[in-house]
Phi, psi and omega in degrees: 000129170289149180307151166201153180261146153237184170219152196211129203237093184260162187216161184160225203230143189228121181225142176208162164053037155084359171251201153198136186226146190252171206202148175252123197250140205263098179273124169248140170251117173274118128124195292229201122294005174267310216205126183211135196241140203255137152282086185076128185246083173267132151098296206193109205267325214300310195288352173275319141341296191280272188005293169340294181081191177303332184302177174258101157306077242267311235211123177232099149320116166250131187297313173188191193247017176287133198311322201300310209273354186216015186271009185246323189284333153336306184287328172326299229273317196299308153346296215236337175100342180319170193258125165279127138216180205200153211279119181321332193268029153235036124340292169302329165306294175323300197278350165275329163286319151207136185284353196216012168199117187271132178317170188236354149207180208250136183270154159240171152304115198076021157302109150261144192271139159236157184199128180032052187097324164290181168235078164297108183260118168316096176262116172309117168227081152310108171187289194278357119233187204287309188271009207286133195245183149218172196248134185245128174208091184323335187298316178268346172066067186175124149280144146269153186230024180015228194252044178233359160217123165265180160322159107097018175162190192267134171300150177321129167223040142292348168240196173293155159094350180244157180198127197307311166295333199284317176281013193254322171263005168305312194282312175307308198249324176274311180273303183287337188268012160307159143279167187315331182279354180314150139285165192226102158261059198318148165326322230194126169079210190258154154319178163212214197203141185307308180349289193352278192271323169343293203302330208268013183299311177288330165335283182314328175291322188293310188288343167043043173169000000 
């Protein structure tokens, strides 16, 4: 049986530098009725869980480590025995939500997740955080980009740990050079398409945030 994505739309508070905003976060589950790997575990375990089902949760992918997208995965991970992982240099991050329990192994680049037949392949897409990656799998015709490329633009670099050029060649260099039929499956919101967003990089660039 072939992989299929689903979504799972969770909802709750996303805080760093002292502010907090609350925000609905896109949880995606990759592959079968048998076997499934969770993309950003947000929010809400009971409910990603149910999601789950009855399947084996081999993997809870973290896009990167800002509390919205990894504050469900311990709790996921106990459940259910999956493996957290999450790219090291979003460590630091990782450890402001929780302090006393470490992912439990480290993705690198082009490392592929396999889960019921896709192949997620690991991209380092560094800017809106240090370790922040997204997942490729030409099979499924569809990335995930957690919060480093959305609909009409680039994820936020405006607090620590993010920086503006640096996700302009993430996207640039990683990402646009997909094909054009990619989906762009996001963090936050509706889908888009690589097609999409292309044409529109120097807008973003011209626009400097």
């Amino acid at each position: 049986m072939a992989a299929r994505i689903e979504r799972l739309v969770t909802s709750g508070q996303f805080s760093l530098d002292g502010g907090t905003w609350d925000v609905d976060n896109n949880v995606w589950l990759v592959g079968d009725d048998h076997e499934v790997v969770v993309i950003d575990a947000a929010h809400d375990a009971d409910a990603i869980a149910e999601a789950v089902g009855d399947r084996r949760l081999t993997a809870i992918v973290c896009t990167h480590a800002h509390n919205d997208h990894v504050n469900a995965a311990p709790a996921l991970a106990e459940r259910t025995g999956a493996t957290i992982w999450l790219h090291r240099d979003d460590l630091p991050l990782w450890q402001q939500t929780h302090p006393d329990r470490n992912p439990d192994a480290w993705l690198s680049d082009e490392q592929v997740i396999e889960a019921a037949g896709a192949d997620l392949t690991v991209l380092h897409t560094p800017g809106h955080a240090p370790g922040a990656v997204c997942l490729y799998d030409p099979g499924l015709g569809a990335v995930f980009t957690g919060d480093t490329l959305f609909q009409g633009g680039p994820g936020a670099t405006g607090r620590s740990y993010s920086h503006f050029p640096t996700i302009i060649d993430s996207i640039r260099d990683r990402l646009l050079v997909l094909p054009p039929a990619t989906k762009v499956l996001t963090g936050h919101g509706d889908p888009t398409t690589v097609g999409a967003e292309a044409p529109r990089l120097e807008e973003w660039i011209a626009r400097g945030h």
